[in-house]
N, C-alpha and C positions, 0 to 999 in steps of 0.2 A: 500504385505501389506494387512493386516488385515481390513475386513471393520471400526471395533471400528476405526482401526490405519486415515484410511480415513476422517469417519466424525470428529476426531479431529482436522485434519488439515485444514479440511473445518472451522470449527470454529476458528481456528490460522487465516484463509486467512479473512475471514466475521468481526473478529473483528480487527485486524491488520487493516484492510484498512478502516474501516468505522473510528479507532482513526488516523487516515492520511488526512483524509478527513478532519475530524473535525478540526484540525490541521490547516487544510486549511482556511478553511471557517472564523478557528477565527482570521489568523490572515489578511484575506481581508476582517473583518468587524474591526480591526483596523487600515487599511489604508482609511476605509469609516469613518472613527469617529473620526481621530485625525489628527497633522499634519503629513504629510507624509515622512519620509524620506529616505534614501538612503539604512539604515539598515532593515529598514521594507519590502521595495522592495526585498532585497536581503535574508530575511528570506524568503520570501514568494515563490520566488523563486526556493530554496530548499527544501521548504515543497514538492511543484511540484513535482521536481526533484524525492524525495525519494518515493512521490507516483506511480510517473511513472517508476523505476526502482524496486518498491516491483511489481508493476503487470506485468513485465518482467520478473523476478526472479519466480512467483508462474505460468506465462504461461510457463514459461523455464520445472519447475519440474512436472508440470500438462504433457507435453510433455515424460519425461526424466520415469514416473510412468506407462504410457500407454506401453511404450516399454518394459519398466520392467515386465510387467503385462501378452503382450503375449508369452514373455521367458521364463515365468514361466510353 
């Protein structure tokens, strides 16, 4: 992997998770601002969710690159 190849994927991971985040954030400020219900809980939930297995997934390949790196 090419460094270009690198710092784009750093920028794939930086923006990826910071729009997960945000994801996040908005929709536990509207469970802080409205009534709350059973669907909002369960979106929010999932946001979690997808944020915690996107940063499994990029510690997986962060993992799966090093190796590739010293077989080269």
């Amino acid at each position: 992997m090419t460094q270009k190849q690198r710092d784009i994927f750093a920028c794939y991971v930086l923006n990826q998770r910071d729009t997960l985040e945000k994801d996040i954030e908005q929709l536990q400020s509207n469970l802080r601002f409205r009534k709350i219900s059973q669907i909002d809980c369960l979106e929010l939930v999932i946001a979690q969710e997808r944020l915690n297995t996107f940063n499994d997934v990029v510690r997986d390949v962060n993992s799966i690159l090093k190796v590739i790196k010293f077989e080269s």
